[in-house]
TIKOLVO-768205 format. One line per 3 residues: number of its first residue (from 0); for each residue y negated, z, x negated of N, C-alpha, C. Coordinates in steps of 0.02 Angstrom, whole numbers, padded with zeros to 5 digits. Layout:
N
NUM = Y:Z:X:Y:Z:X:Y:Z:X  ... .
! end
This chain:
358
0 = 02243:07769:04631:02221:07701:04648:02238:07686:04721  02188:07642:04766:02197:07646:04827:02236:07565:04810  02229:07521:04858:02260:07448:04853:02259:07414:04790 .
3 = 02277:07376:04770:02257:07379:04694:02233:07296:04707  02183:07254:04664:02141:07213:04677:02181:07166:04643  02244:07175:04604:02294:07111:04590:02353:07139:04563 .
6 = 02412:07100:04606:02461:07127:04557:02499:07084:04524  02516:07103:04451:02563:07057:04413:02619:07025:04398  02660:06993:04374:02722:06976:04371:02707:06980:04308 .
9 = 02760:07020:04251:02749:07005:04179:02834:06972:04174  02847:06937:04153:02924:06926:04094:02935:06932:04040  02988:06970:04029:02977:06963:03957:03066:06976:03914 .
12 = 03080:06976:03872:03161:06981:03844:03147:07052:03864  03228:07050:03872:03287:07086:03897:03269:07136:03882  03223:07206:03891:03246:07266:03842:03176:07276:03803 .
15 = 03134:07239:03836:03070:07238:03808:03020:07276:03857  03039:07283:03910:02996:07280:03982:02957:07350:03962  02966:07428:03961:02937:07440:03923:02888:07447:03879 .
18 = 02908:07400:03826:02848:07407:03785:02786:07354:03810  02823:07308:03851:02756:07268:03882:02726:07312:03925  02734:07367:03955:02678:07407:03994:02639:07455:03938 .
21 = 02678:07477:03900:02633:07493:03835:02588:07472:03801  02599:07398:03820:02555:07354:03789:02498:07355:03830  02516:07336:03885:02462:07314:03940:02431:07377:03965 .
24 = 02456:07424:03982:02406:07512:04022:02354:07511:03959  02357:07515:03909:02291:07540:03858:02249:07498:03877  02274:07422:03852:02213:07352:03864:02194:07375:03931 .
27 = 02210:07381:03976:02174:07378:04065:02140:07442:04050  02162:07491:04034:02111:07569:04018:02089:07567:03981  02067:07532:03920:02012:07531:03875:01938:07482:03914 .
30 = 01986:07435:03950:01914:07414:03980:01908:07444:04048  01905:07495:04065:01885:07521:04117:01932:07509:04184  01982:07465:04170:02020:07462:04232:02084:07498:04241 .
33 = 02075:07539:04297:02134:07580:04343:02197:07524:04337  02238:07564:04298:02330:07542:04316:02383:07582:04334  02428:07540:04351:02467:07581:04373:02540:07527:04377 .
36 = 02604:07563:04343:02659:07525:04343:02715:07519:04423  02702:07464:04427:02739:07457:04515:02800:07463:04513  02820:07436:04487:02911:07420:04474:02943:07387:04389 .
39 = 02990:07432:04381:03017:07405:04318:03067:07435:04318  03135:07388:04290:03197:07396:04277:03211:07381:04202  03232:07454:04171:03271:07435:04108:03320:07366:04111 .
42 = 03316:07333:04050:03359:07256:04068:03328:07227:04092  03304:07211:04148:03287:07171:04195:03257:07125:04179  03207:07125:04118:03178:07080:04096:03106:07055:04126 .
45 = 03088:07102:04186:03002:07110:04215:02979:07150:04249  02925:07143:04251:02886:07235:04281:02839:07199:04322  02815:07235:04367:02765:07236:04405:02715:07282:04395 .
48 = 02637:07261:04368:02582:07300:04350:02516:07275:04406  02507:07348:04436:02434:07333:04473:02381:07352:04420  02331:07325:04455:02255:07352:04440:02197:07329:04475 .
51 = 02163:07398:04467:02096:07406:04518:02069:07354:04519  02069:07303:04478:01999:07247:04473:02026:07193:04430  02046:07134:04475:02038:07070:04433:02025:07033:04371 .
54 = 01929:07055:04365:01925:07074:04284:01926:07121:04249  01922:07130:04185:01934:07044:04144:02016:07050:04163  02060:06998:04177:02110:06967:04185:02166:06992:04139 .
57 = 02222:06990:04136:02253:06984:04087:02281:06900:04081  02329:06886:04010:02322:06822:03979:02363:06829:03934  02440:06783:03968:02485:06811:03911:02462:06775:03851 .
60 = 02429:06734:03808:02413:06735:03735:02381:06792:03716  02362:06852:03741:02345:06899:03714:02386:06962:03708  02447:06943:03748:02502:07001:03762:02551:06989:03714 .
63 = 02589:07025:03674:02636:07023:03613:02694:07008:03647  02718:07073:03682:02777:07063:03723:02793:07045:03801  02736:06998:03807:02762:06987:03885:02768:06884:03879 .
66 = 02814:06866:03896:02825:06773:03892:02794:06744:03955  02787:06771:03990:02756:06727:04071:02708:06791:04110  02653:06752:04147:02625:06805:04203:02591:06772:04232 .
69 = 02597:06784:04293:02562:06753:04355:02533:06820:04407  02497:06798:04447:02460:06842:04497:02517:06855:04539  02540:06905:04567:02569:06896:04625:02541:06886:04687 .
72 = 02590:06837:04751:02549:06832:04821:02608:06849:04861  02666:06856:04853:02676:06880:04909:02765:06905:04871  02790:06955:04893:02855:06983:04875:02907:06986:04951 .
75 = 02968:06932:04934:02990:06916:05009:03073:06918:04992  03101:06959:05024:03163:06964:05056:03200:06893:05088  03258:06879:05058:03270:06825:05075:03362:06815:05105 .
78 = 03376:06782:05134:03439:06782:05198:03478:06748:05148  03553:06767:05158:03593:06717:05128:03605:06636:05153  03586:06606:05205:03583:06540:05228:03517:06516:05236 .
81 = 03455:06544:05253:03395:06501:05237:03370:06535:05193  03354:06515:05137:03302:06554:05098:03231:06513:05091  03247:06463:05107:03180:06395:05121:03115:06434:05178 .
84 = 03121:06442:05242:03105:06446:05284:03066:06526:05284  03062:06573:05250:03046:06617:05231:02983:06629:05173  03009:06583:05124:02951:06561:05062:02902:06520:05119 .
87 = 02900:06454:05143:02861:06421:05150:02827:06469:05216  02871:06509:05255:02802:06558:05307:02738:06596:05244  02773:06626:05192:02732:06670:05145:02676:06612:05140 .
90 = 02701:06558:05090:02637:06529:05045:02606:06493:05118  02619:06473:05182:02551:06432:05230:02514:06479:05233  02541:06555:05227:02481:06585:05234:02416:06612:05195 .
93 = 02430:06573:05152:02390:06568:05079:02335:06517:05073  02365:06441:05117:02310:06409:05116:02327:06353:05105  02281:06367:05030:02272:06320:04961:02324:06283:04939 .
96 = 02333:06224:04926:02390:06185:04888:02419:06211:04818  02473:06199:04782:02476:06196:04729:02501:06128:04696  02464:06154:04612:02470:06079:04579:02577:06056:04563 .
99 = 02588:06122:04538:02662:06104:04526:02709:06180:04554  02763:06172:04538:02803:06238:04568:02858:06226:04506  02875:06307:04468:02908:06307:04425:02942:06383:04473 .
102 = 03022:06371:04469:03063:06412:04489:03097:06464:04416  03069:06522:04412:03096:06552:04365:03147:06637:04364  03178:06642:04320:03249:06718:04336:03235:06730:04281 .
105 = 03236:06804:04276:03257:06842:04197:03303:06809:04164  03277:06813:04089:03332:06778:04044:03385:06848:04029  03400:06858:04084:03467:06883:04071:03532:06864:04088 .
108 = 03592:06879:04067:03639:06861:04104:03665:06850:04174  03626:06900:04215:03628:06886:04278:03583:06834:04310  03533:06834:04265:03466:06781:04275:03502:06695:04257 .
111 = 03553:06701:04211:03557:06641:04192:03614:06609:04241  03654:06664:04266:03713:06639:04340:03657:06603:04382  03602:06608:04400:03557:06595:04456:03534:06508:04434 .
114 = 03549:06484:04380:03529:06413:04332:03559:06341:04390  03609:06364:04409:03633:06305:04475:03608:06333:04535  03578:06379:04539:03553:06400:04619:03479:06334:04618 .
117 = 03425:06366:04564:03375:06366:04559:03384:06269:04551  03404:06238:04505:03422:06167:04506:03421:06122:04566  03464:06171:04614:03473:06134:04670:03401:06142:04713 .
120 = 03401:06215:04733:03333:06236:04751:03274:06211:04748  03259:06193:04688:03201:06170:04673:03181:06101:04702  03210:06049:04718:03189:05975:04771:03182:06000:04844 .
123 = 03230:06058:04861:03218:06072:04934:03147:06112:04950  03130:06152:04898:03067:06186:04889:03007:06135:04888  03007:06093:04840:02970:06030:04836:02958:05992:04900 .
126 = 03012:05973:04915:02974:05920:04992:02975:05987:05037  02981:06040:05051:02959:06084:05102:02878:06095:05088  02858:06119:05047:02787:06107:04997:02748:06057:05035 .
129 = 02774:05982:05013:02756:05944:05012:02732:05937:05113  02779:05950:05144:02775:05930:05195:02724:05986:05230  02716:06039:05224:02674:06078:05236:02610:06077:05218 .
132 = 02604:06028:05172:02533:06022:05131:02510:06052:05089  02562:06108:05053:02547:06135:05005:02557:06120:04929  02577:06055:04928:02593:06023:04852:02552:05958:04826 .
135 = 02502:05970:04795:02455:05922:04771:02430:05927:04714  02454:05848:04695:02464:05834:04618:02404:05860:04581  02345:05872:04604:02277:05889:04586:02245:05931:04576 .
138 = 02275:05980:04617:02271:06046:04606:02302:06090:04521  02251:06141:04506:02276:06162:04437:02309:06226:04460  02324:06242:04518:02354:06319:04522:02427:06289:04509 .
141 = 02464:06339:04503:02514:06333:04484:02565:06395:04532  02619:06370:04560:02648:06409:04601:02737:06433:04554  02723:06494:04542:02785:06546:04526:02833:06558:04572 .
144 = 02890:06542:04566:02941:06567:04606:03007:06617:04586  02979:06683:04576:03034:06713:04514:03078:06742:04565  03142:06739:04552:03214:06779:04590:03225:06812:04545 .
147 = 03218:06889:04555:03265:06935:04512:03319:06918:04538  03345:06917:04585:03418:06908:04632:03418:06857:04677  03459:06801:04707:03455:06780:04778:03421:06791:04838 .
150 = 03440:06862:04807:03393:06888:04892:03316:06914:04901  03291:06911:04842:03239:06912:04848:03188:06849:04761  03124:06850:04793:03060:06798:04765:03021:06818:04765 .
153 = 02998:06830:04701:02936:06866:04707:02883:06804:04686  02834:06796:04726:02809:06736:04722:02728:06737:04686  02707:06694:04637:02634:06697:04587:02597:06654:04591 .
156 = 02548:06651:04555:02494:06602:04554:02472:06613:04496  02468:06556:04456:02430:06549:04385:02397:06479:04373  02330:06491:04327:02289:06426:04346:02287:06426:04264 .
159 = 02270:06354:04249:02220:06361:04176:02280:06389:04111  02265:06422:04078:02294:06429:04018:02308:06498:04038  02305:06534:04079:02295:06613:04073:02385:06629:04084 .
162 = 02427:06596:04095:02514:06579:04087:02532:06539:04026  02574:06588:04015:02620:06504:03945:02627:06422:03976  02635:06387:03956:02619:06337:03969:02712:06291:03981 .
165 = 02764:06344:03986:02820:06331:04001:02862:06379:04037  02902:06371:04095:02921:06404:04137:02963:06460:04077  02967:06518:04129:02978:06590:04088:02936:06610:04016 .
168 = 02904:06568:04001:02866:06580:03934:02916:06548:03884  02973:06489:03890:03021:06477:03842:03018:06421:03821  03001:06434:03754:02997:06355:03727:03068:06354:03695 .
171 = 03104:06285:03706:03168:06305:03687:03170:06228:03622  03190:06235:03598:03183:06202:03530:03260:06180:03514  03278:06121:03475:03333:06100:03475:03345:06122:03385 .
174 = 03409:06136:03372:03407:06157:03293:03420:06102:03263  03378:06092:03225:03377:06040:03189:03445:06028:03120  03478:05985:03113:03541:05956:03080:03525:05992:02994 .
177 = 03476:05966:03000:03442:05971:02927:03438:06035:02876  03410:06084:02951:03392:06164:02931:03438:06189:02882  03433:06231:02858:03480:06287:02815:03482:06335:02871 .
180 = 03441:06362:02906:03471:06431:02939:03441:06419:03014  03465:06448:03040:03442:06441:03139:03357:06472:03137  03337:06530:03078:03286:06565:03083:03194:06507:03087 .
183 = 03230:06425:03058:03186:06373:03063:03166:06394:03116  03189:06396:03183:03164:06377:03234:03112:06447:03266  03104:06484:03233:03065:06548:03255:02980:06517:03202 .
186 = 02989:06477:03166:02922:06451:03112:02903:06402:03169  02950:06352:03182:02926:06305:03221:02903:06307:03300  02916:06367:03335:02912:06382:03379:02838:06431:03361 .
189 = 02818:06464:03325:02785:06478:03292:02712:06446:03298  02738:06377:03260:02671:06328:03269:02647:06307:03311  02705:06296:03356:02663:06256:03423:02637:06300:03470 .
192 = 02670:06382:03467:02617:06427:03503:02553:06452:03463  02548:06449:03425:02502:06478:03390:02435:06434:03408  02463:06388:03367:02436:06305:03326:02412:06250:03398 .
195 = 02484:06244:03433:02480:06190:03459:02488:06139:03425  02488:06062:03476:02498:06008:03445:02414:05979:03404  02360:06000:03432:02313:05974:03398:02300:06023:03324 .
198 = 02303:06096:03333:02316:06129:03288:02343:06108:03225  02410:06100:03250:02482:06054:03176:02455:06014:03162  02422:05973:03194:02385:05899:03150:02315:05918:03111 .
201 = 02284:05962:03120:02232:05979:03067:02257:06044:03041  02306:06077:03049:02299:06125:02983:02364:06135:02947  02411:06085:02966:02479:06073:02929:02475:06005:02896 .
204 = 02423:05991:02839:02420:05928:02823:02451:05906:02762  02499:05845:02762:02517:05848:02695:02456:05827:02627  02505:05893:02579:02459:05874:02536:02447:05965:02506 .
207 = 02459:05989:02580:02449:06084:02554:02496:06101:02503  02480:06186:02510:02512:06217:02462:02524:06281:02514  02590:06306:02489:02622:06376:02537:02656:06413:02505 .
210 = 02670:06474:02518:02713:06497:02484:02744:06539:02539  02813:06538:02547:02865:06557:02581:02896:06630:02531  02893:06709:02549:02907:06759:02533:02957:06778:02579 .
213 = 03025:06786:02546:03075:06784:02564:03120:06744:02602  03117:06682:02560:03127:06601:02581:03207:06607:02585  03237:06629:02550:03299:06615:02557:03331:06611:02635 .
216 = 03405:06581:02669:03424:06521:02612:03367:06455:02604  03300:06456:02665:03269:06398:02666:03247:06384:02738  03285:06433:02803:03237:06385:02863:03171:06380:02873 .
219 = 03123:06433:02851:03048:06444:02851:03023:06373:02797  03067:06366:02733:03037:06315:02704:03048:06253:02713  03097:06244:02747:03121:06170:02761:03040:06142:02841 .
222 = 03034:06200:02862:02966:06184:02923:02910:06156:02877  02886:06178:02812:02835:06163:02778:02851:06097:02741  02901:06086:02722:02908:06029:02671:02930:05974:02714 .
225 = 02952:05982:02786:02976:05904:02838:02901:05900:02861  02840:05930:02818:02774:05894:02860:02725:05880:02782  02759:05898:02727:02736:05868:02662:02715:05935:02640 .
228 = 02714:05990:02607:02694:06035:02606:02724:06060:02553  02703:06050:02498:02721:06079:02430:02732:06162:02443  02816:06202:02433:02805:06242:02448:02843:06305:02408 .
231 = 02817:06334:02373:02824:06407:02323:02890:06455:02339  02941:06424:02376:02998:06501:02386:03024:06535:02334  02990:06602:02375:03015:06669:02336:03043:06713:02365 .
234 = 03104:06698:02309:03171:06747:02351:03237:06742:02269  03253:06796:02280:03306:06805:02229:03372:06782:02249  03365:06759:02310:03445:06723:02351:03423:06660:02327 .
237 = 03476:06621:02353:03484:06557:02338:03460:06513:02392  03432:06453:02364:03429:06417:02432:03467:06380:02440  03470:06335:02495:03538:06290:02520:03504:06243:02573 .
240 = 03531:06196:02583:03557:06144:02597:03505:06101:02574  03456:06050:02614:03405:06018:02614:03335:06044:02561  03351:06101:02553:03287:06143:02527:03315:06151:02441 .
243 = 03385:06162:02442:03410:06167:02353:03402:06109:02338  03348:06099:02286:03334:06060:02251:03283:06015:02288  03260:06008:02320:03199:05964:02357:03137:05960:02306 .
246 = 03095:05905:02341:03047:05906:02240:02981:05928:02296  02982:05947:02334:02946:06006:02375:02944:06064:02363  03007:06084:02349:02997:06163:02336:03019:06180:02272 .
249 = 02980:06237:02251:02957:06267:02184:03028:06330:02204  03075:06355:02161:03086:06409:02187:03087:06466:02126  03064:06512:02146:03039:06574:02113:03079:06636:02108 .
252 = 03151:06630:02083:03161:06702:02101:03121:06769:02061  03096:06784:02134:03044:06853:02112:03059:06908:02181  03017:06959:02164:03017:07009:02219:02951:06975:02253 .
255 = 02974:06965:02325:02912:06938:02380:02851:06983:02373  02862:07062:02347:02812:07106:02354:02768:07123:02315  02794:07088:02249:02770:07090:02188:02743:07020:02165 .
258 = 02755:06952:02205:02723:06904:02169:02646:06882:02196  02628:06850:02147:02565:06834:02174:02557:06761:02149  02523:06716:02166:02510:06633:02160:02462:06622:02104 .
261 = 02454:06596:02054:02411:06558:02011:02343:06574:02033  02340:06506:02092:02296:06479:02121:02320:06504:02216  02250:06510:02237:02239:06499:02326:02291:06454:02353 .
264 = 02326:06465:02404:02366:06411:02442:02347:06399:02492  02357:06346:02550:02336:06358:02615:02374:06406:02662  02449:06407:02635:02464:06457:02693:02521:06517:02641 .
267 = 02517:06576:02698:02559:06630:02676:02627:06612:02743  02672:06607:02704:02741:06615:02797:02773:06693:02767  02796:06729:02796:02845:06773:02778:02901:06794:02834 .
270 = 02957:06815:02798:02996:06845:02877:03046:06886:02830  03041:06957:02806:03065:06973:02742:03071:07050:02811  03135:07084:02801:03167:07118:02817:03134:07185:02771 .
273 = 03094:07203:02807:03051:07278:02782:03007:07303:02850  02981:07365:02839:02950:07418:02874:02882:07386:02888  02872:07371:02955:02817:07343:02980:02749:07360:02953 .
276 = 02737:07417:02925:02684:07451:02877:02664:07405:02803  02753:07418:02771:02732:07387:02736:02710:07314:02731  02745:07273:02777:02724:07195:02782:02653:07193:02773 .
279 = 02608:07225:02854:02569:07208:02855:02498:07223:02786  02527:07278:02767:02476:07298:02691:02497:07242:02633  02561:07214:02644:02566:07134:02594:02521:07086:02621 .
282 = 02513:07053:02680:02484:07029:02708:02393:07052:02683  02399:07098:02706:02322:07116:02700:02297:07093:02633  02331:07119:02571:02321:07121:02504:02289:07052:02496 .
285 = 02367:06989:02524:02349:06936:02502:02300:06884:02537  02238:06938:02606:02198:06894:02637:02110:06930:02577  02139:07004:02569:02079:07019:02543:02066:06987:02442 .
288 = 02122:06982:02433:02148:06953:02373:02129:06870:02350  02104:06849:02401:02083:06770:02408:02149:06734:02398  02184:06731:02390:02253:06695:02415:02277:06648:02453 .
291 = 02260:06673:02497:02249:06630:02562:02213:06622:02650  02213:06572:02675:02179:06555:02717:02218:06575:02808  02265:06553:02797:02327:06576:02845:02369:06585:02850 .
294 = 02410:06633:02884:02490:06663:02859:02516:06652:02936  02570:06662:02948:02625:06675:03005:02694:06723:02968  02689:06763:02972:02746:06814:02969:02798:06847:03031 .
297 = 02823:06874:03013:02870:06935:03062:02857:07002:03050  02845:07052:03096:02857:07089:03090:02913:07141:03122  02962:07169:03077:03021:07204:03111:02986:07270:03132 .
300 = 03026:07277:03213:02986:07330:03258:03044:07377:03253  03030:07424:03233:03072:07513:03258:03092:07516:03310  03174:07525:03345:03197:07504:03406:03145:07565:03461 .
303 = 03126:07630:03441:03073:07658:03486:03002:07645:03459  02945:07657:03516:02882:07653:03502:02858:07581:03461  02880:07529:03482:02883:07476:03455:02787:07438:03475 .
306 = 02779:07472:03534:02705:07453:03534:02659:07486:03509  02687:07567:03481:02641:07586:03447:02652:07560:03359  02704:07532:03353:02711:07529:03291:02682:07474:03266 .
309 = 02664:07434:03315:02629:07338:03292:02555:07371:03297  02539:07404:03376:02456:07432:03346:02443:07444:03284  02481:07498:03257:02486:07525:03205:02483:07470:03142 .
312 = 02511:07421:03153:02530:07377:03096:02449:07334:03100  02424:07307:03151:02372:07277:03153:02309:07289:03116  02328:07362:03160:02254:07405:03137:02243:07410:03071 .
315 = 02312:07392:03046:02299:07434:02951:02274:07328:02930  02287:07296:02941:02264:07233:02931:02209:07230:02961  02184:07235:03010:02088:07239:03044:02051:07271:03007 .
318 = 02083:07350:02960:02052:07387:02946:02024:07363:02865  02096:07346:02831:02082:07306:02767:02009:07241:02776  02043:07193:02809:01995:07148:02797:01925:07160:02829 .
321 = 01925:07198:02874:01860:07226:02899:01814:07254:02836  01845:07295:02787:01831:07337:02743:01802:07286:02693  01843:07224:02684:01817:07174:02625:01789:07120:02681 .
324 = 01745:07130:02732:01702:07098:02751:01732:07034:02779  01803:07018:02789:01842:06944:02804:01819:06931:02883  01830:06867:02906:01788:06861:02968:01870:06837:02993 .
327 = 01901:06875:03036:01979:06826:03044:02000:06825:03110  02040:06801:03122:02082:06799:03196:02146:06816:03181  02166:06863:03251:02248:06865:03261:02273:06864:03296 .
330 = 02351:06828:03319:02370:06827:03379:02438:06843:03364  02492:06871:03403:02542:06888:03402:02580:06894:03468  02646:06840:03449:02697:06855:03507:02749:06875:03494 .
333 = 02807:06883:03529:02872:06895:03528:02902:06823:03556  02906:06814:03512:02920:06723:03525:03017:06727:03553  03022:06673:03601:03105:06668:03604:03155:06674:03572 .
336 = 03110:06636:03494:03177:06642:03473:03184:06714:03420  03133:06747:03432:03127:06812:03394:03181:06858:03414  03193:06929:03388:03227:06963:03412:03201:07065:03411 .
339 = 03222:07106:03355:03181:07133:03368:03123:07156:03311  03078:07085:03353:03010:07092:03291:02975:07031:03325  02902:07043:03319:02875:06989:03340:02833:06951:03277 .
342 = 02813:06907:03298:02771:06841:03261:02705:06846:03256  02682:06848:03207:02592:06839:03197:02587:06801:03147  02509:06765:03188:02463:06730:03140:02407:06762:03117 .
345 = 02393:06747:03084:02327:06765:03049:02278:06730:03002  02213:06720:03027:02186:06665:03009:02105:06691:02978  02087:06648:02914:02020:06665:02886:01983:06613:02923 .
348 = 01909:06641:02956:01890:06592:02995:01809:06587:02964  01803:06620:02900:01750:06596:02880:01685:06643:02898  01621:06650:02839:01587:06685:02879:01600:06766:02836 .
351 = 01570:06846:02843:01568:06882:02859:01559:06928:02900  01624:06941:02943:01601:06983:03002:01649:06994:03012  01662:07068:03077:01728:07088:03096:01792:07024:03113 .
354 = 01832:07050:03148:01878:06985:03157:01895:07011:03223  01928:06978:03271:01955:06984:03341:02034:06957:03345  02058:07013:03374:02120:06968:03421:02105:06937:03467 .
357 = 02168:06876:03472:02161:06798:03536:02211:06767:03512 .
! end
């Protein structure tokens, strides 16, 4: 590859970096575009990916394991007493205004020492911006300011939806008093990437029906029943706190792998500690099975080959419902509060015909 026609900033957890180029070299070489990996540090928590050609783009809602990405514009070395005066030579020479400026570090430990740098930083960055003419409220680009270290910024541009829609890709969620287990907050974090807020209001309506496979002690079910959601847990553990005994939930001790529902529900949740294979052929069963309409699960990733192992897991779900003619969507992240396994939805969208990831 001669110059490469854009280069990337990906982020992503600690120990992931890796499999996000795994992810991303096939997608850019299946559609015809030249890649090539610029820089990546085990740990580090981001990589740098060129490629020959702009389009089609990449878009972290389509990337599993990467939380943030912006274009890169300029990679700058920075002094221990001005580090101001250095950024603002890079971006005048860029032009264009931006609409906002989000200052972001690997969520790593060394990334998170940098949390009072960046605090302070960030107003002096702002009226320098401002005074230069590069900060306007109107503008939809969006200006990246990532520090692996002090001494250096590697600086982005992201417009539109084609970035998470929160600095580092982190939606950080408060644990709710109520929950039975901290794992609530990987369902609810869940919804609002998936779903969104207009999403949750038409397809989390009270009044459904769900069934939670491997509910115990209750954080996946306590998300369905604080929005009215009559909900089926099955699990041979016990539940606890808010969820034991609620006149919401049905509880079933059964094997998650072995039960099946009466009647159709609106949703499947699962987060059941098994071999990513098998999940997804439960899953499959219960979209080709008429069961249900939409699921959000986990799937646990094999600490190696973890991107071949979710392809792998997909494909055997594309391949099922492809086979029984289902028309569906899927999207999958490695959400924050995940660990090692990422999050998918999966949705019947009606119709006969293949289905697409998005």
């Amino acid at each position: 590859m001669s110059a490469p026609a854009v280069r990337y900033l990906l982020q992503t957890r600690a120990g992931f970096e890796r499999d996000a180029w795994q992810e991303v070299e096939p997608w850019l070489l299946e559609r015809g575009v030249e890649t090539r990996l610029a820089e990546l540090v085990e740990q580090g928590g981001f990589l740098l990916v060129d490629a020959a050609d702009s389009q089609p783009a990449l878009n972290w809602s389509t990337l599993a394991f990467t939380r943030q990405l912006c274009r890169v514009v300029a990679d700058v070395e920075l002094g221990e007493r001005d580090r101001l005066t250095p950024l603002l030579a890079a971006l005048r020479s860029r032009g264009t205004p931006f609409g906002s400026v989000w200052l972001e570090v690997p969520d790593t430990n060394d990334g998170k020492s940098l949390s009072g740098f960046t605090r302070k930083f960030q107003p002096l960055l702002e009226e320098g911006l401002t005074a230069a003419g590069l900060l306007d409220a109107g503008s939809r680009r969006r200006l990246h300011v990532y520090f692996p270290h002090k001494g250096r910024a590697i600086l982005g541009v992201s417009q539109g939806d084609e970035a998470a829609p929160w600095p580092m890709g982190i939606l950080r969620l408060r644990m709710p008093a109520e929950a039975p287990s901290r794992s609530t907050l990987k369902l609810a974090e869940a919804f609002e990437v998936f779903l969104g807020r207009d999403g949750q209001r038409d397809r989390l309506k009270e009044g459904m029906t769900a069934v939670d496979l491997g509910a115990a002690p209750g954080g996946w079910t306590w998300q369905l029943i604080r929005r009215g959601i009559k909900t089926y847990a099955i699990d041979n553990g016990p539940m606890k706190g808010a969820c034991d005994g609620h006149p919401l939930v049905k509880h079933l001790r059964a094997d998650g792998f072995r039960y099946r529902p009466q009647h159709p529900v609106d949703w499947l949740v699962c987060d059941m500690v098994e071999q990513p294979a098998r999940v997804s052929d439960l899953i499959a069963a219960w979209f080709v099975g008429g069961l249900t309409r939409q699921a959000i699960f986990n799937l646990k990733l094999p600490m190696k080959k973890r991107a071949l192992a979710l392809r792998d897991a997909l494909d055997r779900i594309g391949d099922a419902l492809d086979a029984a003619e289902i028309r569906h969507t899927v999207a999958v992240k490695q959400l924050y509060h995940d660990r090692e396994e990422v999050t998918v939805y999966l949705a019947r969208v009606g119709g006969k015909t293949r289905g697409k990831r998005g």
